[in-house]
C-alpha positions as CSV (number, residue, x, y, z in Angstrom):
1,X,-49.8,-94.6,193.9
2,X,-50.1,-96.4,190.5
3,X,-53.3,-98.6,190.7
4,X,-53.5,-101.0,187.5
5,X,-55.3,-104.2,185.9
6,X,-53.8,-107.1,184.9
7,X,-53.7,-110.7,184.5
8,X,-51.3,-113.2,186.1
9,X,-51.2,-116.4,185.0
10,X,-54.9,-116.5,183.4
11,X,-55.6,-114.9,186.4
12,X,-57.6,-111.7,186.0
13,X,-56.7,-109.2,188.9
14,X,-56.3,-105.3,190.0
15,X,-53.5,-103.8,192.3
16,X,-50.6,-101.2,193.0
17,X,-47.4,-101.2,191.3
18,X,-44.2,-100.4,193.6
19,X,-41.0,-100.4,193.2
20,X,-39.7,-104.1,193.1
21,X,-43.4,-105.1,191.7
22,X,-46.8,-105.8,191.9
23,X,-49.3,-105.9,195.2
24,X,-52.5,-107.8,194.5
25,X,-55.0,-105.9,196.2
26,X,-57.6,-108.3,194.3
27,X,-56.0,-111.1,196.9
28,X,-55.8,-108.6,199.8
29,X,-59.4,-107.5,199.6
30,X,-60.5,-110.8,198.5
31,X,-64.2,-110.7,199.2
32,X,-64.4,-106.8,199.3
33,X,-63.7,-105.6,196.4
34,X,-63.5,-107.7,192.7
35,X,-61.9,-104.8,190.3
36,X,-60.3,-101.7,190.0
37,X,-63.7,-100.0,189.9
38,X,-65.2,-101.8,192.9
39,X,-62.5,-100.3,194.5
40,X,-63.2,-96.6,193.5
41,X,-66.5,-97.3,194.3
42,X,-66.5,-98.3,197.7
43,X,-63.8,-95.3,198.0
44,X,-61.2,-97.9,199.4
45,X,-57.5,-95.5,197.9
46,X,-56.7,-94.6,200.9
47,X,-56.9,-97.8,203.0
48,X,-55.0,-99.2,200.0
49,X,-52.1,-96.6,200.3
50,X,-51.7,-97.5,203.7
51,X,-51.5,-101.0,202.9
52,X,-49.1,-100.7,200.2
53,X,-46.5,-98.8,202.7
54,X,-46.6,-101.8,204.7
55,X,-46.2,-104.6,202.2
56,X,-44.2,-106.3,200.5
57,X,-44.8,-107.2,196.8
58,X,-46.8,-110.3,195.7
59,X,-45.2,-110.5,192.2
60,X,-42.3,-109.6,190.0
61,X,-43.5,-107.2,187.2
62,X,-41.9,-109.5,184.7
63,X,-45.0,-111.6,185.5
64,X,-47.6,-108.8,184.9
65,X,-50.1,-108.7,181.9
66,X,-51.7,-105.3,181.8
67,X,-55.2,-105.0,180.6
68,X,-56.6,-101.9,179.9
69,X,-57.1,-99.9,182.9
70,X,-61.0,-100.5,183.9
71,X,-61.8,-103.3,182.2
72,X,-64.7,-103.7,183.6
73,X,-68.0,-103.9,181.3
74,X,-70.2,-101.1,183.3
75,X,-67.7,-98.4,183.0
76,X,-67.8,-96.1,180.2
77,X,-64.9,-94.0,178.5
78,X,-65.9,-90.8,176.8
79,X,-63.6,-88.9,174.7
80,X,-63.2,-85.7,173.4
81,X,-62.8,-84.7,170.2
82,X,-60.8,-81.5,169.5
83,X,-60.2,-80.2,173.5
84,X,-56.3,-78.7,172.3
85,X,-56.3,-75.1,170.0
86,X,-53.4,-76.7,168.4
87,X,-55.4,-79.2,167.1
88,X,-58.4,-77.4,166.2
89,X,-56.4,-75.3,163.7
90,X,-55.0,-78.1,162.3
91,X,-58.1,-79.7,161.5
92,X,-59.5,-76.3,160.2
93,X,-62.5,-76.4,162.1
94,X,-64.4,-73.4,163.2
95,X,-64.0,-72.5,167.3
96,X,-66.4,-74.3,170.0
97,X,-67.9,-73.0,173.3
98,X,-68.7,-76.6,174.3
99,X,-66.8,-79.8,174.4
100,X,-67.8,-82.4,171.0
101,X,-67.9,-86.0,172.8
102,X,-68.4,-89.8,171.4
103,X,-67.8,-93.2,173.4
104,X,-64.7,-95.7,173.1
105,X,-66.1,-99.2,173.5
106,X,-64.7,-101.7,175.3
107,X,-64.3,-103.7,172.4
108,X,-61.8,-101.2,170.9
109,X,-59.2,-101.1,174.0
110,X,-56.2,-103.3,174.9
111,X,-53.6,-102.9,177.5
112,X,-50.0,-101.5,177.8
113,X,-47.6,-103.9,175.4
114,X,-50.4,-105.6,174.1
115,X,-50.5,-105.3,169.8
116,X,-53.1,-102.8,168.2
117,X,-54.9,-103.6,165.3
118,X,-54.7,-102.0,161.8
119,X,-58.3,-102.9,160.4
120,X,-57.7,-104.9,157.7
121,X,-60.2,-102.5,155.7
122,X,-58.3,-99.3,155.7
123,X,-55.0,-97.7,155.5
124,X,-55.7,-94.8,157.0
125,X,-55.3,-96.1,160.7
126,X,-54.0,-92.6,162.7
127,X,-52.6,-92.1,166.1
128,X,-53.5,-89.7,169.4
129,X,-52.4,-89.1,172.2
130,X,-54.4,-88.5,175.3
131,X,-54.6,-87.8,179.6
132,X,-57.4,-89.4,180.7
133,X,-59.5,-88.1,184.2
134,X,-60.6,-91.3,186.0
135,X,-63.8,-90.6,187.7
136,X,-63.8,-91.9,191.8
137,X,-66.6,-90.4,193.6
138,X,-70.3,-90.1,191.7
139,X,-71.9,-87.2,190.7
140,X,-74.3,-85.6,188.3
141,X,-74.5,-81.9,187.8
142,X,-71.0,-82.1,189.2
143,X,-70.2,-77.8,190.1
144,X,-66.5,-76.8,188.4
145,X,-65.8,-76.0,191.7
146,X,-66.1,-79.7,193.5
147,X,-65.4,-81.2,189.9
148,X,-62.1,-82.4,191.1
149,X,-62.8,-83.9,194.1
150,X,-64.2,-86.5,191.6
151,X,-61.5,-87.6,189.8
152,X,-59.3,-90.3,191.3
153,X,-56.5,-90.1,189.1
154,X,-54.8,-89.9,185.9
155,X,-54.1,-92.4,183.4
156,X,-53.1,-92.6,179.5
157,X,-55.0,-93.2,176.2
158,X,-53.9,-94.2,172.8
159,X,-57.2,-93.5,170.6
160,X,-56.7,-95.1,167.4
161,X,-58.5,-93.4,164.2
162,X,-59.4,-95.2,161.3
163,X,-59.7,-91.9,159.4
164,X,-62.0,-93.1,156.5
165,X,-64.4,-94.2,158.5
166,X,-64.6,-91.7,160.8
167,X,-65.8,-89.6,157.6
168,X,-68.4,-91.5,157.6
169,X,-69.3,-92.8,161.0
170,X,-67.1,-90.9,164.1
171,X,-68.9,-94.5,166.5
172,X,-67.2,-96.9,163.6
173,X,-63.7,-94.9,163.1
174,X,-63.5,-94.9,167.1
175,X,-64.2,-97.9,167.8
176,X,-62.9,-100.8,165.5
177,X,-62.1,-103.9,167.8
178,X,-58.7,-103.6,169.8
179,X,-57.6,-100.6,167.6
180,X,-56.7,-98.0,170.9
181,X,-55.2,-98.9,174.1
182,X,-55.9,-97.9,177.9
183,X,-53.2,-97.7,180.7
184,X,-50.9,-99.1,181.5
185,X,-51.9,-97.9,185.2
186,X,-54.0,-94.5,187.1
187,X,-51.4,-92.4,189.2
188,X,-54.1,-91.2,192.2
189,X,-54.7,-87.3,191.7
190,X,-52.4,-86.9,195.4
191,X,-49.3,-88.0,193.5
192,X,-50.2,-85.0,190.5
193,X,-49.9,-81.9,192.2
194,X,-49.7,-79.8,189.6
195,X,-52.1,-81.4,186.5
196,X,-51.5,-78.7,184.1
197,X,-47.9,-78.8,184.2
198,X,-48.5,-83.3,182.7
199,X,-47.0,-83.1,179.4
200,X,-47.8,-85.1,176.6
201,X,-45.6,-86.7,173.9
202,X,-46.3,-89.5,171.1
203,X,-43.6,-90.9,169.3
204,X,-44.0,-93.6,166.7
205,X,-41.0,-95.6,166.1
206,X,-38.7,-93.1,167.7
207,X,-40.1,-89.9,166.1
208,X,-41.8,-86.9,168.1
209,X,-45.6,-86.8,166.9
210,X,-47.2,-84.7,169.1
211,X,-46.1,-82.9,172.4
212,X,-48.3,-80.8,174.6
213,X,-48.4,-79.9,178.1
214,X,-51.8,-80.6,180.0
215,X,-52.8,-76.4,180.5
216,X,-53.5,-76.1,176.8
217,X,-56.2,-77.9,176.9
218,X,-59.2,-75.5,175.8
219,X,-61.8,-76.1,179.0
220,X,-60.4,-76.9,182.5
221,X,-60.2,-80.8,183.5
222,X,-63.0,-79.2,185.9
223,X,-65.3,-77.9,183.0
224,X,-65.1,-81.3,181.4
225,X,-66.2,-83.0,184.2
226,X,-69.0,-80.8,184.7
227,X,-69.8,-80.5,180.9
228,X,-70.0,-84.5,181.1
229,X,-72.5,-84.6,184.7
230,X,-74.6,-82.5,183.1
231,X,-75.9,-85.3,180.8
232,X,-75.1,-88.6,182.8
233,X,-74.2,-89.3,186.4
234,X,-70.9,-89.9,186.3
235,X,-69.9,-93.3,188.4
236,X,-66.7,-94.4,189.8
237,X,-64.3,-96.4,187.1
238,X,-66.0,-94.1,184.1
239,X,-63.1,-92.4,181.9
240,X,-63.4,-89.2,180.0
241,X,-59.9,-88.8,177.8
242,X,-59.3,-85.0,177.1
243,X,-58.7,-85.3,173.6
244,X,-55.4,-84.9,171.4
245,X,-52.7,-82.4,170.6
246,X,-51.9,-81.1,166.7
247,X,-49.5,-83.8,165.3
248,X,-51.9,-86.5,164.3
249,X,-51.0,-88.3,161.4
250,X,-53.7,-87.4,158.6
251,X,-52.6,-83.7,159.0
252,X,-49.6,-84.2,158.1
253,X,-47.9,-83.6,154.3
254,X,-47.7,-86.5,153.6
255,X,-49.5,-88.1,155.7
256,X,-48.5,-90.5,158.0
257,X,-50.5,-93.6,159.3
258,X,-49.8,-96.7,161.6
259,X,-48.8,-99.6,160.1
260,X,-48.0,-103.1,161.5
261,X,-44.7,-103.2,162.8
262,X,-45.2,-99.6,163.9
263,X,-44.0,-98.9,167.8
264,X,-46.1,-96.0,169.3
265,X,-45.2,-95.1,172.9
266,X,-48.0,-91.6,174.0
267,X,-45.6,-90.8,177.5
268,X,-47.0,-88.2,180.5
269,X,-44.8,-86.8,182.7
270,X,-46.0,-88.0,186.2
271,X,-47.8,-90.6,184.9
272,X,-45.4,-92.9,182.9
273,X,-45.5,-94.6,178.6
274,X,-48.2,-96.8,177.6
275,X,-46.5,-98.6,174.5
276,X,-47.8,-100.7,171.6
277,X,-47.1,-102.5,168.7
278,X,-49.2,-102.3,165.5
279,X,-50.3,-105.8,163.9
280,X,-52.3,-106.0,161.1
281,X,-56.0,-107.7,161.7
């Protein structure tokens, strides 16, 4: 099942995609549940599966806005840094026995089809590509062996780098406002039967960037999770995206950087293409 945020109409709302459309679960667990979150939270997947075999959809996709995926202001996204081998040798850093973290504001996200923005301060504005666990049940000191019995589901993440200011301050080059995007929906962990196998591509305007598949990842999905409980109690709606494959643009010769105009489409097998155009500030 593909679970998603969006607006209709000015209307701010959460449901299922389908085939033929959108179901608003906001409107059919009206005074239940008020986001994608809330429903996580009060562990409501299932009844909505059942529900969505039985329905018909509410709205044509044509009229769907997507936000990023958990828009809510409570729930956190943490990222990794270097989680692919690949990447680490490209970056020339030395090897790690733990994962290196930092925090994508809210600020800094936007929704499938909805324009990125180049800072207007830098021309160094990069690209990565990212699977993204979303957390469903809560948990600290989460063992690697229940770890996934946590995560709800799978969804895509475009964090964009403003290189120079990363330099300086990784919170700043992470973060500048509506510079990465989130979504465009979570596929629910039943529908990913095999995670490792997920790969991985970026393209920017038509040419291959990165490619991966999801089993290179240095630590398990598992041994994030539990890296992550260890220092916060992990609460349904939180994000952790599992950091980029080699292919990123300042590692390149020359290199190569986003510029307005720019299409970037980060695809996952199983999942599906969150896609963006760059604007400038």
């Amino acid at each position: 099942m593909k679970l998603a945020s969006v607006q209709i109409q000015g209307r701010t709302c959460f449901g299922a995609i389908v085939d033929g459309g959108f179901i608003d679960l906001s409107a059919r667990f009206a005074g239940r549940c008020h986001s994608l979150a809330d429903l996580l939270r009060q562990d409501l997947v299932h009844e909505a599966r059942r529900l969505c075999a039985t329905v018909q959809p509410d709205h044509p996709l044509t009229h769907v806005e997507y936000l990023p995926l958990i828009p809510d202001s409570g729930a956190r996204v943490f990222a990794l840094g270097v989680a692919y081998k690949d990447h680490l040798e490209e970056t020339g850093r030395a090897s790690q026995e733990s994962p290196s973290l930092f925090t994508k504001h809210r600020q800094s996200l936007v929704g499938h089809e909805q324009p990125i923005l180049k800072p207007r301060v830098s021309d160094r504005f990069d690209f990565e590509g990212e699977i993204v666990l979303v957390i469903g049940k809560a948990g600290r000191h989460i063992p690697e062996a229940e770890a996934m019995s946590h995560v709800a589901g799978y969804s895509i993440l475009m964090d964009g780098s403003v290189r120079d200011y990363q330099k300086h301050s990784v919170t700043a080059g992470k973060n500048f406002d509506r510079s990465s995007a989130f979504g465009p929906w979570m596929v629910t962990a039943d529908a990913i039967l095999d995670p490792g196998a997920m790969r991985l591509t970026t393209t920017l305007n038509g040419s291959l960037m990165q490619s991966t598949t999801f089993e290179r990842l240095m630590w398990t999905p598992a041994a994030i999770v539990h890296y992550v409980s260890t220092f916060t109690e992990l609460q349904p709606g939180d994000a952790i995206s599992t950091g980029t494959p080699a292919g990123v643009g300042h590692r390149r010769t020359p290199p190569v950087f986003m510029k307005a105009g720019d299409r970037l489409e980060v695809a996952v097998s199983g999942i599906g293409i969150l896609a963006n155009t760059v604007q400038d500030e």
